[in-house]
DRENDO-1510 file (C-alpha; in Angstrom, 1 decimal, always signed):
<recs>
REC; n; res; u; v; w
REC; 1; UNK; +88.0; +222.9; +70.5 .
REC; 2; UNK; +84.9; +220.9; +71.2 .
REC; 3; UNK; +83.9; +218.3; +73.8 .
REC; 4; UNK; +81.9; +215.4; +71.5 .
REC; 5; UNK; +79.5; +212.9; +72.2 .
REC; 6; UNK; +79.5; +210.5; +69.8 .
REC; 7; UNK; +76.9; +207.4; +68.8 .
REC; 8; UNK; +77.4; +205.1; +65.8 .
REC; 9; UNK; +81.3; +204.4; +66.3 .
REC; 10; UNK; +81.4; +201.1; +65.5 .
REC; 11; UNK; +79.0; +201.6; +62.2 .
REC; 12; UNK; +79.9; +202.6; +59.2 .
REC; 13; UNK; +79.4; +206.3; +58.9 .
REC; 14; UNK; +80.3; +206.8; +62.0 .
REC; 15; UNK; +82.8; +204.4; +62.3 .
REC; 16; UNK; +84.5; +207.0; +59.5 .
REC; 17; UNK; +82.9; +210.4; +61.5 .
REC; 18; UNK; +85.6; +209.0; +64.3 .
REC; 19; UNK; +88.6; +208.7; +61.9 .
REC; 20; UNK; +88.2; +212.3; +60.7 .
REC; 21; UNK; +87.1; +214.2; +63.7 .
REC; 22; UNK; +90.7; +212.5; +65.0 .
REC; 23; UNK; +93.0; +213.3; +61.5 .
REC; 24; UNK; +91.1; +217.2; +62.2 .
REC; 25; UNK; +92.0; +217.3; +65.9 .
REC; 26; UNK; +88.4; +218.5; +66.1 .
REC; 27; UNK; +87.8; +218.0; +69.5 .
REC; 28; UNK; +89.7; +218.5; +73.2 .
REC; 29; UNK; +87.7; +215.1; +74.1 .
REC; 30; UNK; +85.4; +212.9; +72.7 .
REC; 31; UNK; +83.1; +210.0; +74.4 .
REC; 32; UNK; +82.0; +207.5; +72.7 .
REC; 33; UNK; +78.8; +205.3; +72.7 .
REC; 34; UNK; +79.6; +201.4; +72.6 .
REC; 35; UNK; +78.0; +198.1; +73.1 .
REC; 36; UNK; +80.0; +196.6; +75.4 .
REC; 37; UNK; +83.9; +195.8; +77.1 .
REC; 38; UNK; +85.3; +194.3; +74.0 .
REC; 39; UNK; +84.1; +197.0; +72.5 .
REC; 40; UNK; +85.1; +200.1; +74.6 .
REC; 41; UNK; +88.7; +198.5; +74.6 .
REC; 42; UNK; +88.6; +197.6; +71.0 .
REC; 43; UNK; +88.0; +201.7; +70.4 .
REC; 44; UNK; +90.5; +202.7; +73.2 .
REC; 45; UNK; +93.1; +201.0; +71.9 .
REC; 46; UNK; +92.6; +202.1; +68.4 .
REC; 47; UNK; +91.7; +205.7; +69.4 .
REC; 48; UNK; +93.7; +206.5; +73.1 .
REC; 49; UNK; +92.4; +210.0; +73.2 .
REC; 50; UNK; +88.7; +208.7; +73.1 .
REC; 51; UNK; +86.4; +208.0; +76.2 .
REC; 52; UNK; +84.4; +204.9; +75.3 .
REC; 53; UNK; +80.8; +205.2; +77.2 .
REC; 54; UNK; +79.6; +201.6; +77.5 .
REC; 55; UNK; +75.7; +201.3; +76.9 .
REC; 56; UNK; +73.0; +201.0; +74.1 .
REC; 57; UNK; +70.6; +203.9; +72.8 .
REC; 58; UNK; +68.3; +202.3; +75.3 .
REC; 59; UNK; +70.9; +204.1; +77.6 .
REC; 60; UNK; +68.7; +207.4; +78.1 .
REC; 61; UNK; +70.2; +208.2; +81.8 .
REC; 62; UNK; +73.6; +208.1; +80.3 .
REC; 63; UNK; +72.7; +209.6; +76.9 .
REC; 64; UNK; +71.1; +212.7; +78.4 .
REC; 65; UNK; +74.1; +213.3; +81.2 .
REC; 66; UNK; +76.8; +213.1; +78.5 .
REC; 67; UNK; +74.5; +215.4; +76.2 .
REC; 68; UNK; +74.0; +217.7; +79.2 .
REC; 69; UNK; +78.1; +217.7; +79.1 .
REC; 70; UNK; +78.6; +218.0; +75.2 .
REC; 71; UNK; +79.9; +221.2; +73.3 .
REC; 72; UNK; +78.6; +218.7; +70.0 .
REC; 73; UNK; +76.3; +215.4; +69.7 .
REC; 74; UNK; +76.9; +213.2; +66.9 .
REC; 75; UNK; +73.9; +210.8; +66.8 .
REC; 76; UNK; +75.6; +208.9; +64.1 .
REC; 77; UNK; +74.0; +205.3; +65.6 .
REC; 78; UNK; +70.1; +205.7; +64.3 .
REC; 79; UNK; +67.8; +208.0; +62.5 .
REC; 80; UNK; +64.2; +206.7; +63.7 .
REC; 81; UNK; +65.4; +205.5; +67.5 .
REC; 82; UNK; +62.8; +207.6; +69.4 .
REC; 83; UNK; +64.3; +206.7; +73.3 .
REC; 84; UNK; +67.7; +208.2; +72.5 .
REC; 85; UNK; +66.8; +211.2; +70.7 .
REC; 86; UNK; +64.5; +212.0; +73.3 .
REC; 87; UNK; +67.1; +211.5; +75.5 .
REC; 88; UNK; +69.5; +213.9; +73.5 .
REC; 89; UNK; +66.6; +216.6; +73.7 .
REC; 90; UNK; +66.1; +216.4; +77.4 .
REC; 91; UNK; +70.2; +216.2; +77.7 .
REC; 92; UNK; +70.6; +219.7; +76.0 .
REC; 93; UNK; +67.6; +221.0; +77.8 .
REC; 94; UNK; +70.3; +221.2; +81.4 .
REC; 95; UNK; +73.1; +221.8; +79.1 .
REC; 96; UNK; +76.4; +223.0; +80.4 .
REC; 97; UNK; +77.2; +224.7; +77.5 .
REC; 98; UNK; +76.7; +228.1; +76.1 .
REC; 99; UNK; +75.3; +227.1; +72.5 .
REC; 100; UNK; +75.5; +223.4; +71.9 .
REC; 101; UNK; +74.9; +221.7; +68.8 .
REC; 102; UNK; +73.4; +218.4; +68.0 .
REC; 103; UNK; +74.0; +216.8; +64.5 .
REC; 104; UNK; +71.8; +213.8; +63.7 .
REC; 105; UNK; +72.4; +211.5; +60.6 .
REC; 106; UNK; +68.7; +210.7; +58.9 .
REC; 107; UNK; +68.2; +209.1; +55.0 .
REC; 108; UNK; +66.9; +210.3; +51.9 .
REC; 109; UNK; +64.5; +207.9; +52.0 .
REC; 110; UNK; +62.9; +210.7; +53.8 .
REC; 111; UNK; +61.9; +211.5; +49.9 .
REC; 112; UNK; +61.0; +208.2; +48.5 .
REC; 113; UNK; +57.5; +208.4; +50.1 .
REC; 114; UNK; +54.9; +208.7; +48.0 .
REC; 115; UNK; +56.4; +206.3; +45.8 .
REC; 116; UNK; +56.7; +203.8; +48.9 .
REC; 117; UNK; +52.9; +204.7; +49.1 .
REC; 118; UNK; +52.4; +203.9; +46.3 .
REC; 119; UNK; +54.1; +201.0; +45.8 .
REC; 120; UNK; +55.7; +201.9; +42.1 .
REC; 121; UNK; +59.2; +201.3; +42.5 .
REC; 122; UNK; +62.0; +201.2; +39.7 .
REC; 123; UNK; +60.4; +204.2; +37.5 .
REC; 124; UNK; +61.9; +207.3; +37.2 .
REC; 125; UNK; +60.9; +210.8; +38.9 .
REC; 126; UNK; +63.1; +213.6; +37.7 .
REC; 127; UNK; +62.5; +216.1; +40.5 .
REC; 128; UNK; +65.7; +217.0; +42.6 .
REC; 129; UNK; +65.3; +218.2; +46.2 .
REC; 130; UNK; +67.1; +221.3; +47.0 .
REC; 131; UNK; +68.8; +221.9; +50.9 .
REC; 132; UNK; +68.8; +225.6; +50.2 .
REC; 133; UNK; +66.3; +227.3; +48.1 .
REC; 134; UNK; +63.7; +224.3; +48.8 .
REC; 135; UNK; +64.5; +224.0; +52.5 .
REC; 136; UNK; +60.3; +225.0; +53.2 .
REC; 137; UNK; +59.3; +221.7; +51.1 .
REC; 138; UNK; +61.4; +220.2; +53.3 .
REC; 139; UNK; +60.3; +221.0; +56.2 .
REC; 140; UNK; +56.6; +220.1; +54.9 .
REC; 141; UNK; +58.2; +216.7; +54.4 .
REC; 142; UNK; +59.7; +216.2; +57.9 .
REC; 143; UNK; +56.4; +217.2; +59.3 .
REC; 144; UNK; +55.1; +213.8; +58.2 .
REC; 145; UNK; +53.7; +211.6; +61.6 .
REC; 146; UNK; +56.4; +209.1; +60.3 .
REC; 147; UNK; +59.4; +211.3; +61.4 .
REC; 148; UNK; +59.6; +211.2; +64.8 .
REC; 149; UNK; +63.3; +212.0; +65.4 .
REC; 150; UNK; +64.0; +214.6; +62.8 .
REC; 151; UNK; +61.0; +216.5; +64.1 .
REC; 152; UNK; +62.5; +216.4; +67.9 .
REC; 153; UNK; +65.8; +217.5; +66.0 .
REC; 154; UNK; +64.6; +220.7; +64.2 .
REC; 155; UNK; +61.7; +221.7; +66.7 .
REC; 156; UNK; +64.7; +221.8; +69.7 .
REC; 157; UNK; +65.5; +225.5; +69.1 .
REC; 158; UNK; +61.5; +226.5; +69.6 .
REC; 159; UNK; +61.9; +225.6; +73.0 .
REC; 160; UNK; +66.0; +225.6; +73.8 .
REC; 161; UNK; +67.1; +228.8; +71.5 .
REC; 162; UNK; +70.6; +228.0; +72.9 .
REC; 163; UNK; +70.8; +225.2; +71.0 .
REC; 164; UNK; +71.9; +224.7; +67.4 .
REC; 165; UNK; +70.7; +221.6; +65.8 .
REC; 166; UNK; +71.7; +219.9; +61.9 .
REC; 167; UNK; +69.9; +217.3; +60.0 .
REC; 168; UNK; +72.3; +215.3; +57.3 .
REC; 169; UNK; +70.2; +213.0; +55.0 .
REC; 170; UNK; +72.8; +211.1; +53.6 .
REC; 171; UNK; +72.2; +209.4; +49.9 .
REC; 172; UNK; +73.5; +206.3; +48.4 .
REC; 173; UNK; +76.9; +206.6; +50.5 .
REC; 174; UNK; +79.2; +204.0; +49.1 .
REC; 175; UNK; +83.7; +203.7; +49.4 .
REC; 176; UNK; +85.3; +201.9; +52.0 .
REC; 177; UNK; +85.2; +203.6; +55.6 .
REC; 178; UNK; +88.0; +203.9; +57.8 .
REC; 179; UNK; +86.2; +203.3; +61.1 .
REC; 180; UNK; +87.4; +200.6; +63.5 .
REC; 181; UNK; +84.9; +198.2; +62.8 .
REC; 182; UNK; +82.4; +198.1; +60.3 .
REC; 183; UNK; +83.7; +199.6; +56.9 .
REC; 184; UNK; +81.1; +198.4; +54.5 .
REC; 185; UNK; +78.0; +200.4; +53.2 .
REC; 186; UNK; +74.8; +198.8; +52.3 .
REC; 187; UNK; +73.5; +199.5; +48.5 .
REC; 188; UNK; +76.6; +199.0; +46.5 .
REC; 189; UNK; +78.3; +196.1; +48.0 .
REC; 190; UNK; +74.4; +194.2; +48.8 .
REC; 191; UNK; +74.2; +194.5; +45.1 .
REC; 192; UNK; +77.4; +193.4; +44.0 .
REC; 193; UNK; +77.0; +190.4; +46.2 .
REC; 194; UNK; +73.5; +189.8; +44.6 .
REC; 195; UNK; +74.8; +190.2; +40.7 .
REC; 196; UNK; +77.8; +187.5; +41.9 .
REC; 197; UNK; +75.0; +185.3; +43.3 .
REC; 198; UNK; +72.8; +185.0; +40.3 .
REC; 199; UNK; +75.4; +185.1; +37.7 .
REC; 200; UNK; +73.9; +188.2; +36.2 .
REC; 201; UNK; +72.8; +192.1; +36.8 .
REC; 202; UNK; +69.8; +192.9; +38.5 .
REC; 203; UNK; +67.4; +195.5; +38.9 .
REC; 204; UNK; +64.3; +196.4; +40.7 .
REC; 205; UNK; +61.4; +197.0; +37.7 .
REC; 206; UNK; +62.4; +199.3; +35.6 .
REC; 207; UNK; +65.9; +200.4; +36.8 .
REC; 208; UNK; +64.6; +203.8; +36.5 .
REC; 209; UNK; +65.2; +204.9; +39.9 .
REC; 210; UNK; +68.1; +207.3; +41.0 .
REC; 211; UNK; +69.6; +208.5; +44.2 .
REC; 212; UNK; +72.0; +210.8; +44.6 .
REC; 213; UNK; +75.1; +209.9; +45.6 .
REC; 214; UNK; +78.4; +210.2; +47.5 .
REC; 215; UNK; +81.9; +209.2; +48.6 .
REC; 216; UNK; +81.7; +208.3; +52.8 .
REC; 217; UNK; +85.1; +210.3; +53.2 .
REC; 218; UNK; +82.9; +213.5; +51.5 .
REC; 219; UNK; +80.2; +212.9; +54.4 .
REC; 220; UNK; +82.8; +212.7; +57.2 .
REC; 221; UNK; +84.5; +216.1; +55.8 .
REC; 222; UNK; +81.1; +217.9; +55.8 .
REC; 223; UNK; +80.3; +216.5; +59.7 .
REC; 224; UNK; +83.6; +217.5; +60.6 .
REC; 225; UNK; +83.4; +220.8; +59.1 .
REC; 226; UNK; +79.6; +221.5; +60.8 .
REC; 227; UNK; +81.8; +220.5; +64.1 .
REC; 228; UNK; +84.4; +222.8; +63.3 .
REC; 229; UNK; +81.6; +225.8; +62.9 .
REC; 230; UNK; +79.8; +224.5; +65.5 .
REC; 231; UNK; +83.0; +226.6; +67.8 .
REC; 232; UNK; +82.9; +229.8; +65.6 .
REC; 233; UNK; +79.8; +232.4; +65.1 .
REC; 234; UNK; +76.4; +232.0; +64.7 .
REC; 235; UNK; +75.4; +231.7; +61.0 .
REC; 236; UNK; +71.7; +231.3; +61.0 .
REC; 237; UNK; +71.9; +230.0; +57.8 .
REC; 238; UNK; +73.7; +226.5; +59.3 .
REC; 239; UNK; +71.1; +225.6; +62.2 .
REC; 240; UNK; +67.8; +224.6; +63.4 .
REC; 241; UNK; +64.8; +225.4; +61.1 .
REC; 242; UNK; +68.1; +225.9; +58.1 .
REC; 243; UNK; +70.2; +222.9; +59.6 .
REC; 244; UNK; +68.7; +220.7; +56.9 .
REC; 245; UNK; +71.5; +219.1; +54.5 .
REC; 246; UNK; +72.1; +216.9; +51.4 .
REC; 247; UNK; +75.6; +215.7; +50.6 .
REC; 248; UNK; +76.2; +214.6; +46.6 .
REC; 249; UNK; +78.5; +214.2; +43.9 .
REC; 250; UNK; +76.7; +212.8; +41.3 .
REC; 251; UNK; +73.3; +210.8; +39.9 .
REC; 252; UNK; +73.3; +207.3; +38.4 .
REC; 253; UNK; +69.8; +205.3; +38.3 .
REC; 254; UNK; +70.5; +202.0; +39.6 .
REC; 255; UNK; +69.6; +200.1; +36.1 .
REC; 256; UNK; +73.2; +201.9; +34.9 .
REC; 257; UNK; +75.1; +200.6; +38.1 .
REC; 258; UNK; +74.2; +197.4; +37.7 .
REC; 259; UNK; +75.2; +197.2; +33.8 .
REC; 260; UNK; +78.3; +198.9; +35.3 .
REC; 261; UNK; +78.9; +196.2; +37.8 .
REC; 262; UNK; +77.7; +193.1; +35.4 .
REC; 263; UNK; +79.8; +194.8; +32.5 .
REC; 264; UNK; +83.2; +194.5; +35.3 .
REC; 265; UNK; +82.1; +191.0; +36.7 .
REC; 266; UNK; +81.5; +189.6; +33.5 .
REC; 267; UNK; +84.8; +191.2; +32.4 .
REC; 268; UNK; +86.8; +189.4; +35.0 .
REC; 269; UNK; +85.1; +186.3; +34.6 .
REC; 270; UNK; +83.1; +186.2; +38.3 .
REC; 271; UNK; +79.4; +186.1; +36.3 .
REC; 272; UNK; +78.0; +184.3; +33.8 .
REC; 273; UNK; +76.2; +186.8; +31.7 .
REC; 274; UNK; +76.8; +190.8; +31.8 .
REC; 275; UNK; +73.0; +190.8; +30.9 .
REC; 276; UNK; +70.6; +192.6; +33.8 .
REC; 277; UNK; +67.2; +191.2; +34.6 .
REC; 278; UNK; +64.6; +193.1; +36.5 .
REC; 279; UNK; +63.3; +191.3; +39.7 .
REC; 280; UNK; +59.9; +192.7; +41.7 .
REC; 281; UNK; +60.4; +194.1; +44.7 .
REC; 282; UNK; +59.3; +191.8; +47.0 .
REC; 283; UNK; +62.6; +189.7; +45.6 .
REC; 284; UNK; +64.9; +193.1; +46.2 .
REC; 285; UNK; +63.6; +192.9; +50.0 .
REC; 286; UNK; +65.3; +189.5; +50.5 .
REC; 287; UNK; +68.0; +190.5; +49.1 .
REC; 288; UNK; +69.0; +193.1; +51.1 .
REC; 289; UNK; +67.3; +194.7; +54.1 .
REC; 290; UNK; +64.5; +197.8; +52.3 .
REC; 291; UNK; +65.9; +196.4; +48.9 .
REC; 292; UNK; +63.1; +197.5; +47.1 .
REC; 293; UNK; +63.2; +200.9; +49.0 .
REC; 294; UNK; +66.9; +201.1; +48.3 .
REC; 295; UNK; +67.2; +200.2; +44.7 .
REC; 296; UNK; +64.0; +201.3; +43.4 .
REC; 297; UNK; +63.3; +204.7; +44.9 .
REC; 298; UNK; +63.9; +208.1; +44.0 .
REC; 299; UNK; +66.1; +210.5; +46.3 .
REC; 300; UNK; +67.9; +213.1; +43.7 .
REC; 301; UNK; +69.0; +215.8; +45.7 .
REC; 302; UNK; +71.1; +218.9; +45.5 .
REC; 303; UNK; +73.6; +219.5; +48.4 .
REC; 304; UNK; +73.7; +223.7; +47.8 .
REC; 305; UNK; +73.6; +224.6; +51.7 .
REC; 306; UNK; +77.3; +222.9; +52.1 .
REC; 307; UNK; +78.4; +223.9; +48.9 .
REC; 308; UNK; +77.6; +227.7; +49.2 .
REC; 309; UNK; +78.0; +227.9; +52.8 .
REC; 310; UNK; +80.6; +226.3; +54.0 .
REC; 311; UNK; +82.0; +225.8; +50.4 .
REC; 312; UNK; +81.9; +222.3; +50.7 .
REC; 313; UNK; +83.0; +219.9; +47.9 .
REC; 314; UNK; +83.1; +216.4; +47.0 .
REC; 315; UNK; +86.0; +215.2; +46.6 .
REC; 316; UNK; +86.5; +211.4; +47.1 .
REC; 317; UNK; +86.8; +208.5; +44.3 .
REC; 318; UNK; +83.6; +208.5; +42.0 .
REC; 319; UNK; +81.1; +205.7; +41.8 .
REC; 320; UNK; +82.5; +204.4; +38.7 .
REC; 321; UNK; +85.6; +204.2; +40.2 .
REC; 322; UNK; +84.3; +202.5; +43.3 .
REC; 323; UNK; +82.8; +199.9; +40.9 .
REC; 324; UNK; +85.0; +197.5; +40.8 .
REC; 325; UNK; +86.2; +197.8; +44.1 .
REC; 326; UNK; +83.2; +197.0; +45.5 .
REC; 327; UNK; +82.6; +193.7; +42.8 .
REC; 328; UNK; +86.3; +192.5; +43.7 .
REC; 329; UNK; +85.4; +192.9; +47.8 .
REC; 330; UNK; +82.4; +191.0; +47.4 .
REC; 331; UNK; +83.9; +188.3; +45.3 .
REC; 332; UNK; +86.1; +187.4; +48.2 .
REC; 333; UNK; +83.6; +186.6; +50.4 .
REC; 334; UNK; +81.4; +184.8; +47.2 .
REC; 335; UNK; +79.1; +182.4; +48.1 .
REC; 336; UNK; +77.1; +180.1; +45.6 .
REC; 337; UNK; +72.9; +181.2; +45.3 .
REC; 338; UNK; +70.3; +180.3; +47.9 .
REC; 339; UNK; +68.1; +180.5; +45.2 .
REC; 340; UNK; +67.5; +182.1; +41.6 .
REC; 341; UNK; +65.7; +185.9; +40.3 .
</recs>
């Protein structure tokens, strides 16, 4: 089994990443990046068998030793923090380890730009992204000046052959985690809360947009299954200049989740109208943090590495059934508009 180093613990995906590399008993030790002495007990007591690392990604000293000491890095915390992946690069550069592997969480956002460019948000673009037989176009794509950390990640092996390295762009993730502390995506929820706000669905422009998307307990099985391959054989196909992955169950544009979500909150009595009105993205952005990014992009992908390589599958609760979880978890916290869209 492998030793882990592990950032993001106390977020959301890898919060859940935590939970299932335990239930796997993928690891003979893990440590574990946290913020500070409530949380580093917080984790202990919850998790016994995990070493909480007190520090921040700002931590590079302590980054690059535990790296240096790591079978596996999970750099579950951030996709764009420069400091701490360079730190993670540098760690695995003195590794102790006969072939390490480092496994960074990114966004496909990655795709959305052109149309960021651009600044035509809620149409539709049909084109689906393939991990697999398109993996060149994505590596075109990650060449961009604008991404930093994935090109750090997948240029490693050029100059530290010993080490293995995976990209996950993870789509619209939604479901409850199971991490200690914060168990609440971003997209789904942020848009329930809005549609309870306003009395009404909402959509950016058009509605046109789609992501791809997927159950979080289907992202933590495919982590914990690069982890578990990370121990066996060399498949070429899995790492470096290959280690590029895409993780989905399904497509929905965000115009159909919203009626979804207006049709159930309207149903129960929570909103006014089950109508949806488009809002401009400047409006999305206040809403929720890239809102216009978020709900009015395009990110289809198709996730045939893990599906013909490691014969990965989805298989958590769909979208629609996630629906009205999501509308009855916002409603408890339900607070009355700031303003109106």
């Amino acid at each position: 089994m492998s030793r882990i180093f592990i950032t993001g613990v106390t977020g959301y995906i890898g919060g859940d990443v935590l939970y299932g590399l335990t239930k796997a008993q993928a690891a003979s030790s893990i440590v574990a990046l946290v913020r500070n002495e409530a949380q580093a007990a917080f984790i202990a007591e919850q998790y016994p068998a995990v070493k909480p690392l007190i520090g921040n990604l700002d931590s590079v000293s302590e980054i690059e030793e535990q790296a240096s000491q790591a079978d596996v890095v999970l750099h579950l915390a951030s996709s764009n923090h420069v400091p701490s992946a360079k730190a993670i690069a540098e760690g695995l550069s003195k590794t102790q380890r006969v072939n390490p592997v480092w496994i960074q969480i990114s966004g496909a956002s990655l795709l959305s730009g052109p149309e960021i460019a651009a600044n035509t948000y809620g149409e539709n673009n049909s084109k689906i992204f393939n991990d697999l037989e398109g993996v060149g176009e994505l590596r075109e794509i990650i060449a961009s000046p604008a991404r930093v950390v994935d090109q750090i990640v997948t240029n490693l092996s050029s100059s530290q052959p010993n080490v293995r390295t995976a990209i996950l762009y993870g789509p619209l993730i939604y479901g409850q985690g199971r991490g200690p502390v914060n168990q609440r995506s971003m997209q789904i929820p942020d848009l329930a809360k809005a549609i309870l706000q306003h009395g009404h669905g909402i959509q950016v422009g058009k509605g046109s947009s789609t992501w791809s998307h997927i159950h979080i307990s289907d992202i933590t099985r495919l982590l914990v299954m690069l982890v578990l391959e990370a121990s066996r054989n060399t498949n070429q196909l899995l790492w470096n200049e290959n280690g590029i992955y895409f993780a989905n169950a399904g497509l929905l544009s965000f115009g159909e989740i919203s009626n979804k979500m207006s049709d159930f909150a309207y149903s129960r009595g929570l909103i006014s109208s089950p109508s949806t009105k488009e809002i401009q993205p400047k409006i999305a952005d206040l809403l929720t943090h890239r809102g216009a990014v978020l709900w009015g992009t395009n990110a289809r992908t198709s996730s045939d590495r893990a599906r013909k390589i490691l014969q990965w599958q989805p298989e958590g609760p769909s979208i629609e059934e996630e629906i009205p979880r999501a509308i009855l978890a916002e409603a408890a916290f339900f607070q009355r508009p700031t303003f109106h869209v």
